[in-house]
GUTI-23296 format. One record per residue (C-alpha): residue in three letters; chain; residue number from 0; y, x, z. Coordinates in Angstrom, 2 decimals, decimal comma. Layout:
// GUTI-23296
('Ala' 'A' NUM (Y X Z));
...
END
This chain:
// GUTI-23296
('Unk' 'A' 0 (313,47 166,51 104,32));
('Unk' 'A' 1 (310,49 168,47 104,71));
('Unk' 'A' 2 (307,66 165,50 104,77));
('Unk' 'A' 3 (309,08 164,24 101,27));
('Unk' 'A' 4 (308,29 167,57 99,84));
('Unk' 'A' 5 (304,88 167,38 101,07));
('Unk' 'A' 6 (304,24 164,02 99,49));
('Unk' 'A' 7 (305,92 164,96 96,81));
('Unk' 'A' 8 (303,12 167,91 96,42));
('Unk' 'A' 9 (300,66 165,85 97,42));
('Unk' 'A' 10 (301,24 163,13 94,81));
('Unk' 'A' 11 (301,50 165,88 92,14));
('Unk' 'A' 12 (298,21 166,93 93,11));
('Unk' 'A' 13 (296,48 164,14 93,16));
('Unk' 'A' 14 (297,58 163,38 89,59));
('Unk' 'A' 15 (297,25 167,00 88,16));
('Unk' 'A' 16 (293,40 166,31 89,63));
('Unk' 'A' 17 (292,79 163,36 87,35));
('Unk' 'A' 18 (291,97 161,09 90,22));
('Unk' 'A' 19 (292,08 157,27 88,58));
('Unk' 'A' 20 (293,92 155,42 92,07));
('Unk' 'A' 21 (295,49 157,07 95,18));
('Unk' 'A' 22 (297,72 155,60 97,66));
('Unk' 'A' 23 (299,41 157,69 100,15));
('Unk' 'A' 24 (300,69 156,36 103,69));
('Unk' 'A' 25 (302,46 158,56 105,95));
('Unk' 'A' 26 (303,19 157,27 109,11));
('Unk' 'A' 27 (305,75 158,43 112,00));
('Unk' 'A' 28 (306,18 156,81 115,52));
('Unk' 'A' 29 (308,38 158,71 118,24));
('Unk' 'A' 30 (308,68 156,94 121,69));
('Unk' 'A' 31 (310,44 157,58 124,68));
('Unk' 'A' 32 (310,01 155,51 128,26));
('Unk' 'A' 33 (311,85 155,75 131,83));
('Unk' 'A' 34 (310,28 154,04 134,43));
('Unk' 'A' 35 (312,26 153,84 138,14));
('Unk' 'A' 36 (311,04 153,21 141,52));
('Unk' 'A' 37 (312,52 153,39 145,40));
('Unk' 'A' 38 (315,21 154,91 143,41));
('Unk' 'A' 39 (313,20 157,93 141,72));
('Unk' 'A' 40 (312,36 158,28 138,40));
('Unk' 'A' 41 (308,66 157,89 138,67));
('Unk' 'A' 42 (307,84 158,03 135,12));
('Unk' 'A' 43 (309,39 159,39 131,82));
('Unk' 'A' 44 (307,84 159,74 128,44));
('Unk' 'A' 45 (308,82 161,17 125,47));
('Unk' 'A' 46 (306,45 161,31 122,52));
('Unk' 'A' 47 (305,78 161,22 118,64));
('Unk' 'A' 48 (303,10 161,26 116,32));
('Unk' 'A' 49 (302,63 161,46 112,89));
('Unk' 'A' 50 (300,15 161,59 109,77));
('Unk' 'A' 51 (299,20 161,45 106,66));
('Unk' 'A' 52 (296,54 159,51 105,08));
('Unk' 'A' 53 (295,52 159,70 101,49));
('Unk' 'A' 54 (292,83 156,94 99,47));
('Unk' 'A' 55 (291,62 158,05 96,29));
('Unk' 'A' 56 (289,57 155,52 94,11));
('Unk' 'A' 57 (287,43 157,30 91,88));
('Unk' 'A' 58 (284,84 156,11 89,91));
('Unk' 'A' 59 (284,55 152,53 91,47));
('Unk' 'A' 60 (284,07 154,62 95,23));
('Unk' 'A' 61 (286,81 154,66 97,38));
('Unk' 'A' 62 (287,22 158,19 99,98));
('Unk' 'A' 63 (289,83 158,16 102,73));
('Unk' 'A' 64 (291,07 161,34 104,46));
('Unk' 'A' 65 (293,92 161,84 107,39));
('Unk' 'A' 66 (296,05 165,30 108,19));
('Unk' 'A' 67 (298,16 165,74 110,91));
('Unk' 'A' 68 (298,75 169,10 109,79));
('Unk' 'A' 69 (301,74 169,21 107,03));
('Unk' 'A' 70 (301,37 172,63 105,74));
('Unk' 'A' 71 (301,36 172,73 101,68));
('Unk' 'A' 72 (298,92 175,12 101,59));
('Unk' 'A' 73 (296,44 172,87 102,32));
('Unk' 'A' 74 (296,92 169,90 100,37));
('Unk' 'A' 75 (294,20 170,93 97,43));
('Unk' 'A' 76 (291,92 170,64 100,86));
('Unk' 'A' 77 (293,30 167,22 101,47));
('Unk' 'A' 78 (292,41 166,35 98,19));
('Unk' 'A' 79 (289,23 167,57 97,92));
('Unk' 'A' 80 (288,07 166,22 101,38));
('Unk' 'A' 81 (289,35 162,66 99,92));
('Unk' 'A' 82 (287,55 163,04 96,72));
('Unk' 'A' 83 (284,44 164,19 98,88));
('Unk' 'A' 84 (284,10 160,73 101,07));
('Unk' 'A' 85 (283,95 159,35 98,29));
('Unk' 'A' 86 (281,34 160,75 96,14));
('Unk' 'A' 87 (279,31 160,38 99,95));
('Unk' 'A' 88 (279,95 156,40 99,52));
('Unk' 'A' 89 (276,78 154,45 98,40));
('Unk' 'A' 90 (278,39 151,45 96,80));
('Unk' 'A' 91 (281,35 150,69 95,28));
('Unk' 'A' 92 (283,97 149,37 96,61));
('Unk' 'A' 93 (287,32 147,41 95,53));
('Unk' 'A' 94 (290,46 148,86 96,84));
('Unk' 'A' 95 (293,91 146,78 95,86));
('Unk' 'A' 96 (296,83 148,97 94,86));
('Unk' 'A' 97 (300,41 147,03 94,11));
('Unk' 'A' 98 (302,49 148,79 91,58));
('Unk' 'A' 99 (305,76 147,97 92,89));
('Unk' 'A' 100 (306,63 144,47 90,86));
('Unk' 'A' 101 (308,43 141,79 92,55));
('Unk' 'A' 102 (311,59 141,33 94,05));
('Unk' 'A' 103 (311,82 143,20 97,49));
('Unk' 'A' 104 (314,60 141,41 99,34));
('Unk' 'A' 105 (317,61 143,08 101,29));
('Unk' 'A' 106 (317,21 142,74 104,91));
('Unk' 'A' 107 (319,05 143,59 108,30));
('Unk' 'A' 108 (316,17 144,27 110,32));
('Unk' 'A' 109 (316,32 144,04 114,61));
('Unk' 'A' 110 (318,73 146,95 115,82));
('Unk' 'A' 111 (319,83 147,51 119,80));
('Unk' 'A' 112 (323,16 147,80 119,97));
('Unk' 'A' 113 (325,01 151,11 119,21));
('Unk' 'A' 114 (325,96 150,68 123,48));
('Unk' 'A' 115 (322,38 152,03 124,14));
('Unk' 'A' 116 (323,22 155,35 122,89));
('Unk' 'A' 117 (325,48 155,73 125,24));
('Unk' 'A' 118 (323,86 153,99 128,47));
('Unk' 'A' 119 (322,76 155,98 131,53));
('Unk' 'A' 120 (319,09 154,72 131,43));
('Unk' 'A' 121 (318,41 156,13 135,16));
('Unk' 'A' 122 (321,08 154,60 136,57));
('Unk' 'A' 123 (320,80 151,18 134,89));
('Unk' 'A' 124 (317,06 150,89 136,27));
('Unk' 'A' 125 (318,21 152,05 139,69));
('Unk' 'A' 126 (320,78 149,63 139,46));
('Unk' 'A' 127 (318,36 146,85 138,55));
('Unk' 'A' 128 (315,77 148,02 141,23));
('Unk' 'A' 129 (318,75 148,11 143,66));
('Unk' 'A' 130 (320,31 144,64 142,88));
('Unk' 'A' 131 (317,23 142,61 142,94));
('Unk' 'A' 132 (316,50 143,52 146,62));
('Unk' 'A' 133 (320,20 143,03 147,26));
('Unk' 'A' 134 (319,96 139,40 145,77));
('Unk' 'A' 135 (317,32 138,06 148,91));
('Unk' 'A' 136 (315,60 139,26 151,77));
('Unk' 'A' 137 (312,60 137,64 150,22));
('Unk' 'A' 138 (312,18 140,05 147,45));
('Unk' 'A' 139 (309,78 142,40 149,00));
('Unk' 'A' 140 (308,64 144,25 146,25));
('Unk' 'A' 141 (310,20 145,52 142,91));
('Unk' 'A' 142 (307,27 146,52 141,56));
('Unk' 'A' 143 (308,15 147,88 138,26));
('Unk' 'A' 144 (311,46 148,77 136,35));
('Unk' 'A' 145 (311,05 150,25 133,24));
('Unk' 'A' 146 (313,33 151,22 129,81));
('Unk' 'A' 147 (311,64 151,94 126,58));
('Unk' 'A' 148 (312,56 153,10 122,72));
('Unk' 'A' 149 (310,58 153,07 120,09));
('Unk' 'A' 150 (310,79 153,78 116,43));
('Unk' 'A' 151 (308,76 153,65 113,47));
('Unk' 'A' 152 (308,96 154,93 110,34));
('Unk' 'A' 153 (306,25 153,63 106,88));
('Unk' 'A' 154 (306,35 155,66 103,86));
('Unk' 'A' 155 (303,80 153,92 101,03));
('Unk' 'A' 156 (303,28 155,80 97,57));
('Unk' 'A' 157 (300,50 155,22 94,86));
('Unk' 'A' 158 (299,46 156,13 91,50));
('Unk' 'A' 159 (300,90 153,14 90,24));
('Unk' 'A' 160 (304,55 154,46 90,85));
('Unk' 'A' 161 (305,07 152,45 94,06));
('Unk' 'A' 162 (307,02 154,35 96,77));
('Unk' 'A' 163 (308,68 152,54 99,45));
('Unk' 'A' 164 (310,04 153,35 102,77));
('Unk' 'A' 165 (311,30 151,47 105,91));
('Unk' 'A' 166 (312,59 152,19 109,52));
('Unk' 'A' 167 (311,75 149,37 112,34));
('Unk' 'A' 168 (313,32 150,08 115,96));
('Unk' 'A' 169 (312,71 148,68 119,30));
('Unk' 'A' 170 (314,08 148,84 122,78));
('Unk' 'A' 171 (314,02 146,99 125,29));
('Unk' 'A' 172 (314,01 146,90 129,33));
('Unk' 'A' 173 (311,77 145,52 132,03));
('Unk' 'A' 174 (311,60 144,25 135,73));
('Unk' 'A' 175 (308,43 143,13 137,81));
('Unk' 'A' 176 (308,80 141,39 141,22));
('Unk' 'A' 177 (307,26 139,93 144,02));
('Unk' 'A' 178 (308,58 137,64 146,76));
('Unk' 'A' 179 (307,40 136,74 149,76));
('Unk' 'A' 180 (307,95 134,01 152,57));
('Unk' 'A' 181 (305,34 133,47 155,66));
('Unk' 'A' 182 (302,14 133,98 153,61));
('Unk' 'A' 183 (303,11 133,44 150,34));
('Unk' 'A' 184 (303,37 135,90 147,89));
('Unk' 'A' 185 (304,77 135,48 144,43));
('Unk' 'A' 186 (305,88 137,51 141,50));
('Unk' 'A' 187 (307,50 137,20 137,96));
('Unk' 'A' 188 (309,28 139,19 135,33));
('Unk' 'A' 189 (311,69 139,55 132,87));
('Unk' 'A' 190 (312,73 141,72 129,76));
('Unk' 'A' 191 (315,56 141,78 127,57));
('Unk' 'A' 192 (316,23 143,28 123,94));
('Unk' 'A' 193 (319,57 145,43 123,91));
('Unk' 'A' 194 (320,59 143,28 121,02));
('Unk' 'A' 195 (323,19 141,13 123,30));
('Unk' 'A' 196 (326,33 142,67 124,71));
('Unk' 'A' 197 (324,73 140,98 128,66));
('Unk' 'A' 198 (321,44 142,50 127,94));
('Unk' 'A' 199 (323,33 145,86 129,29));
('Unk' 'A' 200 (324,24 144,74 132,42));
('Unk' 'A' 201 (321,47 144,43 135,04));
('Unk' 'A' 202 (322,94 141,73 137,16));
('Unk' 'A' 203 (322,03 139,31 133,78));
('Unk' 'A' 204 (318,19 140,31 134,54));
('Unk' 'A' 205 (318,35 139,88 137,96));
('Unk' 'A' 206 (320,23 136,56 138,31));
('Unk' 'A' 207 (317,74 135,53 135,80));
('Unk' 'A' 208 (314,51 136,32 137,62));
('Unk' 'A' 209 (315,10 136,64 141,31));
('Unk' 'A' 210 (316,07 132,30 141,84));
('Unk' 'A' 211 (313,50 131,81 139,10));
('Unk' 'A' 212 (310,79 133,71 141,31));
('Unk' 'A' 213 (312,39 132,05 144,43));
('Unk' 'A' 214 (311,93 128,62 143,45));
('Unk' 'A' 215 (307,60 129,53 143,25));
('Unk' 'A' 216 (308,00 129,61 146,97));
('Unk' 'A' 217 (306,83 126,69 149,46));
('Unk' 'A' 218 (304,62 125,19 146,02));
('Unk' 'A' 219 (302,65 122,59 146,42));
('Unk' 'A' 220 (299,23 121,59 144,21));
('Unk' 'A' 221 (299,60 119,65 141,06));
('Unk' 'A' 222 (297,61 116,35 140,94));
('Unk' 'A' 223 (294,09 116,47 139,11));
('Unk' 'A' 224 (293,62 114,50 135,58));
('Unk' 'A' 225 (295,85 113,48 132,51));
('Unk' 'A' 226 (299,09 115,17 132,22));
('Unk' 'A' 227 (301,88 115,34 130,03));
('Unk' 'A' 228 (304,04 118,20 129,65));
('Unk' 'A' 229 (307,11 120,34 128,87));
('Unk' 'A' 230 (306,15 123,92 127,69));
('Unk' 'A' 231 (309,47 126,11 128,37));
('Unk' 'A' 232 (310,03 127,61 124,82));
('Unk' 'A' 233 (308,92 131,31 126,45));
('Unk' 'A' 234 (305,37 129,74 127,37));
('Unk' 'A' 235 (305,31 127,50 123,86));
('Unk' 'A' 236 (306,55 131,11 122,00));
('Unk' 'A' 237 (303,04 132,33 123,83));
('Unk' 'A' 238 (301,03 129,50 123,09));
('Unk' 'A' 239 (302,11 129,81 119,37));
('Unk' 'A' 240 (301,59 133,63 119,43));
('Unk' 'A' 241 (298,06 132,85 121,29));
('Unk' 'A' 242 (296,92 130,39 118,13));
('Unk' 'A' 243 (298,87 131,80 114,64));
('Unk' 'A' 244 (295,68 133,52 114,07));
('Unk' 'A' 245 (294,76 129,90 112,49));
('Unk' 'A' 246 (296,68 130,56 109,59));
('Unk' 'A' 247 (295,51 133,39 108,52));
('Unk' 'A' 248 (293,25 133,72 105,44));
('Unk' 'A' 249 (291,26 136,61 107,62));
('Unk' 'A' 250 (290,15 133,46 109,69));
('Unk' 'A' 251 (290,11 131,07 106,76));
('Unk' 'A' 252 (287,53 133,20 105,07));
('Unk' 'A' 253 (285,18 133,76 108,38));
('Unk' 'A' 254 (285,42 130,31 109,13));
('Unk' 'A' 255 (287,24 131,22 112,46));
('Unk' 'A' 256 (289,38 128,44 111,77));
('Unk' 'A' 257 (289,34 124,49 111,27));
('Unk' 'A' 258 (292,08 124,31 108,85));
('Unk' 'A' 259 (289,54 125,27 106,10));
('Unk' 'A' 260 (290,30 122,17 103,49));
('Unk' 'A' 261 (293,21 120,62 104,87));
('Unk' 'A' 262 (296,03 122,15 102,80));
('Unk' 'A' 263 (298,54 119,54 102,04));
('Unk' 'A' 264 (297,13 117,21 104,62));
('Unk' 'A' 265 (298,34 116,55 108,63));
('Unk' 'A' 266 (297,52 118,71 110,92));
('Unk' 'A' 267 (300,33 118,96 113,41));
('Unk' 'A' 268 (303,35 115,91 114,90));
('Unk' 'A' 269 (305,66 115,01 112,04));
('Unk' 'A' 270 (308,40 116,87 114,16));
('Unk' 'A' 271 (306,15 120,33 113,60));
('Unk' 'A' 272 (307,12 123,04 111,05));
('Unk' 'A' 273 (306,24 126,56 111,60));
('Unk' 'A' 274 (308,15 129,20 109,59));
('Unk' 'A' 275 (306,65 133,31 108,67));
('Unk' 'A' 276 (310,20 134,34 108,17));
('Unk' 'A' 277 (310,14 138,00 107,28));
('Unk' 'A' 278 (313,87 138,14 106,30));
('Unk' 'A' 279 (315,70 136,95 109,36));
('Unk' 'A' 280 (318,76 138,93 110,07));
('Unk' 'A' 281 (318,46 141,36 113,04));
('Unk' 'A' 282 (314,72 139,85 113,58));
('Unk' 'A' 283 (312,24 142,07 115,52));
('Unk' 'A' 284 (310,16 141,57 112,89));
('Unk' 'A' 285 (312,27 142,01 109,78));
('Unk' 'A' 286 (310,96 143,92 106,41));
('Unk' 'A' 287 (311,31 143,76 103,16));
('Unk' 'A' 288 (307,55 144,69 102,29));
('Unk' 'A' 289 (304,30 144,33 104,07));
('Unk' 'A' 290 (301,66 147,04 105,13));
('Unk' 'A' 291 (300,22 147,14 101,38));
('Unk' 'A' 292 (303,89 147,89 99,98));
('Unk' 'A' 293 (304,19 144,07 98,88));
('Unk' 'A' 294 (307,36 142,10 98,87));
('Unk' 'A' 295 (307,38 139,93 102,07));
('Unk' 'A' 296 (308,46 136,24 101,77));
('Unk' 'A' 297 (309,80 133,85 103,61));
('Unk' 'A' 298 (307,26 130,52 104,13));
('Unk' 'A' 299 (306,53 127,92 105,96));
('Unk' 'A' 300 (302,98 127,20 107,29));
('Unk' 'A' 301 (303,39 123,87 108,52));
('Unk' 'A' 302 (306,23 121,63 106,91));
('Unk' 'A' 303 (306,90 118,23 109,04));
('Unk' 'A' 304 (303,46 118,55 110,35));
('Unk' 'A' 305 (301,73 118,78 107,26));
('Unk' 'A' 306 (299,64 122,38 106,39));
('Unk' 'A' 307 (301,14 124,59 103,47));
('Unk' 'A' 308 (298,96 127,42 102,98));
('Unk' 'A' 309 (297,60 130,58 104,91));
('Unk' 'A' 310 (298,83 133,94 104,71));
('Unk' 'A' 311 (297,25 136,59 102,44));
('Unk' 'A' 312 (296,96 140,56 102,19));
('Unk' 'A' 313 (295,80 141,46 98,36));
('Unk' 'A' 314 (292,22 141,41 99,17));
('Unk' 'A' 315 (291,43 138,44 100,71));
('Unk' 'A' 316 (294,01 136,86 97,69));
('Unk' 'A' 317 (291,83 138,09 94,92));
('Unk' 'A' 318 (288,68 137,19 96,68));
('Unk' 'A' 319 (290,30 133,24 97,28));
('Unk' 'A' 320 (291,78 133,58 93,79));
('Unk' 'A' 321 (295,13 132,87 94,85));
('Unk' 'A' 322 (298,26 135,15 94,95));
('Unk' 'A' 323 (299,47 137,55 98,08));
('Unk' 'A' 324 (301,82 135,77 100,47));
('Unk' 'A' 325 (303,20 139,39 101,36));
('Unk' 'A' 326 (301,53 139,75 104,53));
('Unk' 'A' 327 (299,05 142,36 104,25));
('Unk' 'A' 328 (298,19 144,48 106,59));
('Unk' 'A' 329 (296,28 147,21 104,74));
('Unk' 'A' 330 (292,81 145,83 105,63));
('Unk' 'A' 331 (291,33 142,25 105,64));
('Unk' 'A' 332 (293,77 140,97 108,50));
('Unk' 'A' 333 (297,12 139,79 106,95));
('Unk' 'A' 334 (299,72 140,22 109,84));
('Unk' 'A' 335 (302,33 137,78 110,95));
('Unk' 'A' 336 (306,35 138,50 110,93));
('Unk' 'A' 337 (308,74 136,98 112,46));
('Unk' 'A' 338 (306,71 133,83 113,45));
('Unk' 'A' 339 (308,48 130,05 114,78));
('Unk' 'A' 340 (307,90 126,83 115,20));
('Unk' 'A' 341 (311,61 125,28 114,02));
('Unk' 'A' 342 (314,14 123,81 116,44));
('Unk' 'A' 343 (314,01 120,41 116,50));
('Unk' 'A' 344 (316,67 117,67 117,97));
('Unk' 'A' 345 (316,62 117,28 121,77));
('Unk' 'A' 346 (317,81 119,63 124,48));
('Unk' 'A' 347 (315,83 121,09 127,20));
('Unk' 'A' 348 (317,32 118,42 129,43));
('Unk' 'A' 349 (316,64 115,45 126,93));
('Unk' 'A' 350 (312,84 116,86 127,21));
('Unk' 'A' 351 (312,52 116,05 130,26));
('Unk' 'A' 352 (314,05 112,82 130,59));
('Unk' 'A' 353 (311,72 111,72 127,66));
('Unk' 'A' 354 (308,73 113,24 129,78));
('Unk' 'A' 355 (310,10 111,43 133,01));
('Unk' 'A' 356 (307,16 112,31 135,35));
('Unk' 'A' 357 (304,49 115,08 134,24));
('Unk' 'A' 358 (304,96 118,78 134,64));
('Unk' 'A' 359 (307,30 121,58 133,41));
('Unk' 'A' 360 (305,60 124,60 133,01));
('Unk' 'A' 361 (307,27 128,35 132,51));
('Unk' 'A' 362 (304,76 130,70 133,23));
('Unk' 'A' 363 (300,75 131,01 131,63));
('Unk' 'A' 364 (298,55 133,26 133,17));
('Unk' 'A' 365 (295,47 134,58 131,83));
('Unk' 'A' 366 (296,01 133,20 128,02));
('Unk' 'A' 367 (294,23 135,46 126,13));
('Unk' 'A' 368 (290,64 134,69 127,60));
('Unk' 'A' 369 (291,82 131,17 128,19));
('Unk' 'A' 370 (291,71 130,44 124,40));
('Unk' 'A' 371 (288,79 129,93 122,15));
('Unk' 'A' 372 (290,69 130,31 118,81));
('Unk' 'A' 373 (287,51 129,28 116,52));
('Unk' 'A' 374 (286,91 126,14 118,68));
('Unk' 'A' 375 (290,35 125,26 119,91));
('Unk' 'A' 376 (289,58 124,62 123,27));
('Unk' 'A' 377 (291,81 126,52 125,99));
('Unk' 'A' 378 (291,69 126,24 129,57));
('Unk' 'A' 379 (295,06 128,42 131,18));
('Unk' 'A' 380 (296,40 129,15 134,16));
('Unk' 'A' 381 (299,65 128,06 134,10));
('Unk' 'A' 382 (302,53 127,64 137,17));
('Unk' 'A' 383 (305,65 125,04 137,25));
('Unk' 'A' 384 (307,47 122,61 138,88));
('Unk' 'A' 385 (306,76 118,93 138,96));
('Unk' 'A' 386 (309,22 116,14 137,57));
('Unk' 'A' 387 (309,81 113,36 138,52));
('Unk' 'A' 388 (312,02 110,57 136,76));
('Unk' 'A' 389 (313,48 112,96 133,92));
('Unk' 'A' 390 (314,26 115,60 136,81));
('Unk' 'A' 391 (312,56 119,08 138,25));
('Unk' 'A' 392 (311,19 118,67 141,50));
('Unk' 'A' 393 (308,74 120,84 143,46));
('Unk' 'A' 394 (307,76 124,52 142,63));
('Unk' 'A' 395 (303,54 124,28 141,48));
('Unk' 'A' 396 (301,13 126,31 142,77));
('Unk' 'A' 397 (299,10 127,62 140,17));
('Unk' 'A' 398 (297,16 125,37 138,21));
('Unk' 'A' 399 (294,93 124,80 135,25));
('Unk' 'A' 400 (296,16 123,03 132,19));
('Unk' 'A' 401 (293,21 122,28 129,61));
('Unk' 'A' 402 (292,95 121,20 125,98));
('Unk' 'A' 403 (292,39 121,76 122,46));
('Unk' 'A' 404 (295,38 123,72 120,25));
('Unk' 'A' 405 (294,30 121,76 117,08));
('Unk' 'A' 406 (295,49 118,32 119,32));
('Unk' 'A' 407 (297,91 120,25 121,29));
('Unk' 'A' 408 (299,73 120,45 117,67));
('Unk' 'A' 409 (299,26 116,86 116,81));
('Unk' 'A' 410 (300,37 115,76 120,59));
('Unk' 'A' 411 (303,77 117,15 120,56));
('Unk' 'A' 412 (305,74 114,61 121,22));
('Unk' 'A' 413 (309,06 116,08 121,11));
('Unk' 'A' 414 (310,49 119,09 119,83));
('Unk' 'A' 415 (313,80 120,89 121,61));
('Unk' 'A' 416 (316,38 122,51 120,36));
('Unk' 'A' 417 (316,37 125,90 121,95));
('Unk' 'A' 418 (314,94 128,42 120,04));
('Unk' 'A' 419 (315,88 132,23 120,30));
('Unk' 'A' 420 (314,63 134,67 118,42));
('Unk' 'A' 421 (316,54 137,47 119,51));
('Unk' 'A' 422 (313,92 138,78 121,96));
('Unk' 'A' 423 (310,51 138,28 120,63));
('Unk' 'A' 424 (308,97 137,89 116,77));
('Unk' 'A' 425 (307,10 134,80 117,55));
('Unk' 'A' 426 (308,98 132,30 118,94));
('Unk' 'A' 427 (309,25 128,56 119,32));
('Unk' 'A' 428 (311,87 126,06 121,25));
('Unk' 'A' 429 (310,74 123,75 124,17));
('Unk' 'A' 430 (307,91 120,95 123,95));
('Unk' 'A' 431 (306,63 118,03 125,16));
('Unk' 'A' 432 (303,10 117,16 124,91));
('Unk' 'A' 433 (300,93 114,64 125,66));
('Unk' 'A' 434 (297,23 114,63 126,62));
('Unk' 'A' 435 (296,52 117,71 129,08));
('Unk' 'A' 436 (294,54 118,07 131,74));
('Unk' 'A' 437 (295,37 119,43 134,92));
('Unk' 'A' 438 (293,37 121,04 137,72));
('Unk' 'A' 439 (294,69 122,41 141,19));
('Unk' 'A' 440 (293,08 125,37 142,77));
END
């Protein structure tokens, strides 16, 4: 392969050159999209990219420098322009290299199905497009249908003998929709994975989304004040997503979180336990080291409610004076994995009953400037269906639901028992919490 004959240059360099640290990252990401609409291809992408990046640490300064352009005639150049930044650097600066130790785990990362080799990706968006305006005259729109591929391939090497390698994949396909009936517009989505043997038939996309947009029609306004709720696990995967930045030792150390202190104490319902599972067979998240060429782990945050730990890249680690968790990111921000919040005992149907009359909300709007992260406090669109004595009623206009995510965690009152992880890396089952707010339009 011709790139690992340039690093292996490149690493030969770098130590006939005397340098004292060096870490070399090459990175490659090649991604293809179709998008489909009135029956034409109206979009289609294919791309890739890819680069090297070399760190040298050389007398207590650290220089960075990045090449696109693989030819081994230049690598001295690469060097050189490395070893240049960072003579130019005033201060010195720590840089954490991992020499390969540890135990790096055997994992079956996420994978689509061999069937998507084979799949006519025009036709199965045309179908799509097609069958949703066959399913009801009140589809009016199909606004966007669209396939995409992606893979991504991590190389890390250093002067401590570390050289590791990994392949993540993704694929998946989309639909977005509007209906309409009188004046009333609506519209909703839906994606799948390729990792089920139904995710290749359209009709399971369609008879997912069109009665699901449907039943937004003819909504009436929720009723102002105290509310309790069930979160359908895809909005409670989103509200967990919205919030994990909590645990992170990024957030710890800026004070950007209030779980500074409160490691081994309660922070969350006894039924809570949230899981950074980087091993989880065929996981969209799945690897076996993190961006700093660590061995992931698998942990749990919260365990029955009460706080474990945060998660740590090297640097923020030796700064704490604790140990890496594996989830560095190869700058101050650790990253996340596959993320959940564990299944717990009741069914989506027991949920409700317990809830008997609140609201049942599957759809958030707006989440990411609803949420103050360092204060807790989020105020969300949101849209749902009443209930009424254990049972779904009337479709919601949309709404506001208000609270804090630090008593959001303590207020779950129930946990369900329908968690799927096979189409997103943070995930969590069903809820039922107590003391909302809710505001009509």
């Amino acid at each position: 392969m011709m790139i690992e004959a340039y690093l292996d240059k490149l690493e030969q360099t770098c130590r006939a050159k005397g340098i004292d640290k060096f870490e070399i990252r090459y990175q490659c990401e090649a991604n293809a999209a179709l998008q489909v609409y009135e029956q034409k291809v109206s979009d289609a992408r294919d791309n890739s990219s890819e680069s090297v990046s070399l760190v040298v640490l050389q007398d207590g300064k650290k220089g960075r420098f990045e090449t696109a352009d693989f030819d081994e005639a230049k690598i001295p150049l690469v060097v050189d322009e490395a070893l240049a930044n960072a003579r130019a650097v005033d201060t010195e600066e720590t840089f954490f290299f991992h020499d390969g130790s540890g135990d790096y785990h055997q994992v079956m990362p996420y994978q689509p199905l061999a069937e998507l080799a084979e799949l006519d990706k025009i036709r199965f968006l045309k179908d799509l497009e097609r069958l949703a305006y066959e399913a009801d005259g009140r589809i009016n729109k199909v606004i966007k249908t669209c396939l995409a591929e992606g893979r991504r391939t991590l190389t890390i090497r250093n002067s401590l003998g570390l050289n590791l390698n990994r392949e993540t994949n993704r694929a998946y396909a989309y639909i977005y929709l509007s209906a309409k009936e009188g004046d009333i517009v609506k519209t909703d989505s839906e994606a799948v994975c390729f990792n089920r043997p139904q995710d290749f038939d359209p009709r399971t996309m369609v008879e997912k989304a069109v009665p699901r947009l449907l039943s937004r029609l003819n909504a009436a306004d929720v009723k102002s004040g105290p509310v309790r709720a069930v979160f359908e696990r895809e909005v409670a995967g989103d509200l967990l997503e919205a919030m994990c930045s909590i645990f992170s030792s990024y957030h710890l150390d800026t004070g950007a979180t209030k779980l500074k202190g409160k490691v081994g104490t309660r922070v969350a319902s006894p039924l809570v336990s949230i899981v950074d599972d980087p091993w989880l067979e065929g996981g969209l998240a799945t690897v076996s080291f993190d961006g700093e060429g660590v061995p992931t782990k698998y942990k749990e945050l919260v365990s029955d409610g009460v706080l474990q730990g945060f998660v740590y890249g090297l640097a923020l680690a030796d700064k704490h004076k604790t140990v890496t968790t594996g989830n560095g990111g190869g700058g101050l921000h650790p990253m996340f994995f596959n993320l959940y919040l564990k299944n717990g005992m009741s069914s989506p149907e027991e949920l409700l009953q317990k809830l008997e009359d609140g609201v049942y909300i599957d759809k958030l709007n707006g989440l990411g400037a609803g949420m103050n992260v360092v204060s807790g406090d989020f105020s969300i669109g949101a849209e749902g269906f009443e209930v009424v004595g254990g049972k779904i009623g009337r479709a919601l206009n949309q709404f506001t639901i208000a609270g804090n995510i630090y008593d959001f965690l303590q207020d779950i009152e129930a946990v369900g028992n329908d968690l799927d992880l096979s189409q997103r890396s943070v995930a969590s089952p069903s809820l039922l919490v107590k003391n909302l707010t809710a505001a009509g339009s």
